[in-house]
N, C-alpha and C positions, 0 to 999 in steps of 0.2 A: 548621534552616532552614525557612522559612516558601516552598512555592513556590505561584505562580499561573500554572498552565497552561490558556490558550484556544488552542479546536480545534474546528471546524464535526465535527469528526468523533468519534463515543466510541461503545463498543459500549451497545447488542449489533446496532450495525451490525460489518462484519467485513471492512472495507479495512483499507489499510496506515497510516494515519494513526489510526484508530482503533485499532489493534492496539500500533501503538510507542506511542503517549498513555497508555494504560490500562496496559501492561503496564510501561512505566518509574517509571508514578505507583503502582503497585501495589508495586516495589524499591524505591521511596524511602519509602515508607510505611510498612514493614517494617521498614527500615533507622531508623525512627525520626524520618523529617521530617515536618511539617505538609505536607500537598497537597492543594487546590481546585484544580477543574477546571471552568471554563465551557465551556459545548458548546451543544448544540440540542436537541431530541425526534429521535430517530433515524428517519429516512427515507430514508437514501442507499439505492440509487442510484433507488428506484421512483418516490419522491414520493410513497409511502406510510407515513403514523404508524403503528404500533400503537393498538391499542386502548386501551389501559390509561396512552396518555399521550396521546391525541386531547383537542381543548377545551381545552389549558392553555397559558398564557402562562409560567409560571413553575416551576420545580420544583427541590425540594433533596434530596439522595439521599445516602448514605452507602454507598460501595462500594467492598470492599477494602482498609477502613482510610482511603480519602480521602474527600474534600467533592466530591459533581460539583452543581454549578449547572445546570440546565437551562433556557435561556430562548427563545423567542418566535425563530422564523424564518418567511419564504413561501417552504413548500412548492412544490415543482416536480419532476420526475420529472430525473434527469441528462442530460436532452438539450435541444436549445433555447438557443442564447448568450443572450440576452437575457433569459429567464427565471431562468436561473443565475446571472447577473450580479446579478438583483433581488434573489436569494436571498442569495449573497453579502455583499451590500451589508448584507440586512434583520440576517444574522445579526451583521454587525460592530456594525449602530448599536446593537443590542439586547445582546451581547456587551461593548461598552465600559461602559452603564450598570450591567448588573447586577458589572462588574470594578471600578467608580467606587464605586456606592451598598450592593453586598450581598454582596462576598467576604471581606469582613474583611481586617485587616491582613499583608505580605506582605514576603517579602526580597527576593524576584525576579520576574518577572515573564515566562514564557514564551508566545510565542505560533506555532505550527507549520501551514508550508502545506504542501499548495494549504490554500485558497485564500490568494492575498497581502492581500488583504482583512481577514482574522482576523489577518495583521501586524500592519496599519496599525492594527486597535486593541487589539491587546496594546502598542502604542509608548504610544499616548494614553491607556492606563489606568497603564500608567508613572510617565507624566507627573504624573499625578495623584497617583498614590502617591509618586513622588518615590523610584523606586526601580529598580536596573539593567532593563537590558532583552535580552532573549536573543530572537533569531528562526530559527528553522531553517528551510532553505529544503529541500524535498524532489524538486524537479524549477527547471527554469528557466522562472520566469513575466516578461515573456509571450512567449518566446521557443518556448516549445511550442504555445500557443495561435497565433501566427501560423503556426506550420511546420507546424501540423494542417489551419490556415484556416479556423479558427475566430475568428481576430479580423483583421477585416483593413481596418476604418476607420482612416485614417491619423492623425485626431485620435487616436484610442483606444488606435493604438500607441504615439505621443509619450506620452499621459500613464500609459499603463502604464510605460513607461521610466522616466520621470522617477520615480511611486511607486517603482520596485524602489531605481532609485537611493539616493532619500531614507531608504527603510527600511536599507538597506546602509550608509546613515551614521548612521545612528540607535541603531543595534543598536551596544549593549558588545560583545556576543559574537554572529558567526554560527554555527549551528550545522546542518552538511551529512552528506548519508547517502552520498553517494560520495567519491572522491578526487578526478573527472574534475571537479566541480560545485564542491569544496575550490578546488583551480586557480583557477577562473573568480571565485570572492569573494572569494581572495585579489588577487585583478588589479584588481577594483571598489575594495575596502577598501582597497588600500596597506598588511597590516597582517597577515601572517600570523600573530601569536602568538593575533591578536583572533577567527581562522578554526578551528573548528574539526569533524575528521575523526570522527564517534560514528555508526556506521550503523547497520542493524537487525537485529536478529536472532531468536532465537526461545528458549524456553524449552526443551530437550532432554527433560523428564520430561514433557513435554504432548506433543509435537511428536516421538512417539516409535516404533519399527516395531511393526507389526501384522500381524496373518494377514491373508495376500493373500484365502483363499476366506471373506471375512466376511459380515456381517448384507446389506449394502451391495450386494453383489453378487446378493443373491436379490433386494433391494428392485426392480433396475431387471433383472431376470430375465436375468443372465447367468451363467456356471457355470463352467470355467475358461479361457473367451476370454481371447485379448489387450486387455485394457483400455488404450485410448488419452484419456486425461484434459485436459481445459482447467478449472481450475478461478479464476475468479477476474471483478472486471468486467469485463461482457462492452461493451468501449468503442472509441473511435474511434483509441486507439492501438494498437491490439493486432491490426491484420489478422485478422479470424476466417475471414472469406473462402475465404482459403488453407488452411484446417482443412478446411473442407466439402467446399473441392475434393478436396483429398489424400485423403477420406473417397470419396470420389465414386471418384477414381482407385482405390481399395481395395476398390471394391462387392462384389466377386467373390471376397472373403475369406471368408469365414463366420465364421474364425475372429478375425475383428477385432472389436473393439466401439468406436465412440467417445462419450464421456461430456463433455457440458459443464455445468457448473454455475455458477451466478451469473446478475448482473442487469446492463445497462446500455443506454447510448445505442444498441449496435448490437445488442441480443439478436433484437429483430422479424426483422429485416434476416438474422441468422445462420440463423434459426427460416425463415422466407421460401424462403432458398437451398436449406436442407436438402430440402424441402419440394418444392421448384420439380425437384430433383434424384432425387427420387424415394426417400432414401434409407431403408433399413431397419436397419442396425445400427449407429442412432446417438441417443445419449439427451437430450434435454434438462431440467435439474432448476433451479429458482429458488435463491437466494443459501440457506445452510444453514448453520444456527448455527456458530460457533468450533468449538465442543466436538465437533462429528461432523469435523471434517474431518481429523485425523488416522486415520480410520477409510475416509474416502474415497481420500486418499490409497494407506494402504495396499491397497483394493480395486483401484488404478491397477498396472497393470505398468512404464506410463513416462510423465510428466505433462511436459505441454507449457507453455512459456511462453516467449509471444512479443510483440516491440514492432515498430511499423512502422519502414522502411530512410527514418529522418529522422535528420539530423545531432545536434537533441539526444533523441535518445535514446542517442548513441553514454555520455551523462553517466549515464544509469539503473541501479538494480539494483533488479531489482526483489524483493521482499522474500520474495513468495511462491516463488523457488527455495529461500530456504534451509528453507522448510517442506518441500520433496517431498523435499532432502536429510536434514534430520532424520529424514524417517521412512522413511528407507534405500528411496526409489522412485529411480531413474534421471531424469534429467531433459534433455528436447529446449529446448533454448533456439533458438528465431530472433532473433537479433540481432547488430547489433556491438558494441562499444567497450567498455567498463568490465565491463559482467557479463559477455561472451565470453571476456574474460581472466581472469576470475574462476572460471567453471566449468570453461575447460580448465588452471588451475593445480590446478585440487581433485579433476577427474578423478570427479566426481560428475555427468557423462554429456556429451552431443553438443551441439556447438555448429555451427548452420545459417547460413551468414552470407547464404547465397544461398536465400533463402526460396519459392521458386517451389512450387507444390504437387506437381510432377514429383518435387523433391530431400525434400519432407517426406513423402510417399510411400512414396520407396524407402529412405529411413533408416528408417520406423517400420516399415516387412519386414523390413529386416538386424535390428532390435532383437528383434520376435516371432519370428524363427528364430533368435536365439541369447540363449538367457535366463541362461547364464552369465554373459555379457558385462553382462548388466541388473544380476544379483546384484553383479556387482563395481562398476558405476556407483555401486551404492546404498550398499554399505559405506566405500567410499572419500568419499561426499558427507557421511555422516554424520561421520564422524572430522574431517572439513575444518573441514565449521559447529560441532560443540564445540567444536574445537579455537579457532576465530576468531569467530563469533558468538554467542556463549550471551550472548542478554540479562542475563542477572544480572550477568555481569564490566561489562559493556559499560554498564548501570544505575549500577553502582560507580562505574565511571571518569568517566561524566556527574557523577554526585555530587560525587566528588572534585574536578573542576574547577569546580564551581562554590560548594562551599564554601573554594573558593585565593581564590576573585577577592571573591566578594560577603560573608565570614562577617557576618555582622551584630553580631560583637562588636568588627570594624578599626575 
């Protein structure tokens, strides 16, 4: 099978859409299918190119066994509606032509948000080719953009609706990373056989435990403190706020350290607080390759991951617990709905539903004074996410249902 996958996202940026892109095109690739991959020049989330792909409108890459296409987008740092929208937009028009004129011949056609933009023209390079259309949807657009308030022109909300709608009939097959999100496109579609449940996961032999006392730990001069970790974009869903406070509420540890790693719309803002706070035993480090972060992780005692108390995010999982699980860390989750029941069926650590900095506080004490309880979080999340998310099964099973519907020999 011939696939064509567009995605504003591909490494060696190191989100979740770049991470499940690369890593499913990487199993089918193996497995023996053809795969192109249109994308961009990597700049998330700074609005920084690299060097070695600054000045180019165009570029063809061979990674991993597949074809990545890289073409032409406007630059913008992730914060800013209007500029990310231009961005958006620049990457679809540019995104459709080189899927039209320069990917060569294809059996499918997949295109995975955010953004829904990079939908809208995996439908119409489709069209062109005159071949299925797969869309994954990874969060609810623009239903998270309004409940952020981030979009909140009423023109912009009708025609964002309408697009989802149109794409939701457009698409042969949806393809969603929760159940709760499964639900909601079964209810648009009419059409559950067409909805389909394939979430994210991780690879177990990457994403694997490590010595706690590692390289990591001398890098940012800590020795065997409690390491309290946030690793991931640092954005306007994820209250970071309450991190800094709860750090603030912990001043008087010594024995704590907090670590945050990554890039995003709120990093100034988190950096700002920390700051305005006076605080000393807490580190700030820029977004850092794939490849060290299982090393980070293990330098973590118990790695946090949190979404703001919005309705949809009740639909989210977010991808980066099943990594602190793989590499046997404990994990603090704030949140409700899908992943809250997710972490406490797997028993790979604590779920916060009441995220106040008082309650993230006093749970990240009870965890630094009892490190048995951390060991077992971490062995129990491991055996969880083998057992249910190892990418490779999960690569498979996408496969297999998509060589049922589209073989190109029916």
């Amino acid at each position: 099978m011939r696939i064509l996958f567009l995605s504003q996202y591909f490494p060696p940026e190191v989100n979740a859409p770049a991470s499940r892109v690369s890593e499913l095109s990487k199993c089918w690739a193996e497995a023996g299918e053809g795969v192109t991959i249109i994308t961009t020049f990597p700049n998330h989330p700074t609005g920084v190119v690299p060097e070695e792909y600054r000045g180019k409108g165009f570029q063809k890459e061979e990674v991993d066994g597949c074809t990545v296409l890289r073409t032409w987008i406007y630059v913008t740092p992730n914060s800013g509606f209007f500029k990310r929208v231009l961005s958006f937009l620049s990457f679809m028009i540019s995104s459709i032509f080189a899927g039209v004129f320069r990917s060569g011949p294809c059996d499918v056609v997949i295109a995975t948000s955010p953004q829904i933009f990079a939908g809208f023209a995996g439908w119409v390079v489709s069209v062109f080719k005159r071949k299925p259309f797969v869309l994954e949807i990874r969060d609810l657009w623009p239903d998270s953009a309004i409940q952020l308030g981030i979009l909140r022109n009423s023109i912009l909300i009708r025609l964002s609706r309408w697009l989802e709608r149109f794409l939701y009939r457009k698409a042969t097959i949806l393809v969603t990373v929760s159940k709760s999100i499964q639900e909601v496109l079964v209810h648009h579609k009419g059409d559950k056989e067409n909805v389909l449940y394939l979430p994210n996961g991780i690879h177990p032999h990457f994403f694997a435990p490590g010595d706690r006392l590692n390289e990591k730990r001398n890098l940012i001069g800590v020795g065997d403190e409690f390491v309290v970790s946030y690793i991931g974009t640092h954005g306007l869903s994820h209250g970071l706020d309450r991190l800094v406070e709860a750090a603030h509420l912990l001043r008087e540890r010594s024995d704590i350290h907090f670590l945050f790693i990554g890039d995003g719309a709120k990093k100034e803002d988190t950096l700002r607080k920390s700051r305005e706070l006076a605080l000393e035993k807490i580190t700030f480090l820029p977004s850092e390759p794939k490849e060290d972060m299982p090393a980070w992780y293990a330098a973590s005692d118990v790695s946090i991951v949190s979404l703001l108390d919005l309705p949809i995010f009740t639909t989210a999982v977010p991808s980066k617990m099943f990594e602190v699980m793989a590499c046997e860390r404990p994990v603090l989750l704030i949140a409700k709905g899908e992943a809250a029941d997710l972490l406490d069926g797997s028993g790979g650590g604590v779920v916060l539903t009441d995220g106040t900095p008082e309650k993230i506080a006093a749970t990240l004490l009870e965890l630094a004074q009892d490190p048995r309880r951390c060991k077992s979080y971490g062995k129990a999340g491991r055996e969880y996410v083998i057992a249910h998310f190892d990418r490779r099964k999960l690569a498979s099973e996408y496969l297999a249902r998509l060589n049922e519907r589209f073989d190109k020999r029916s």
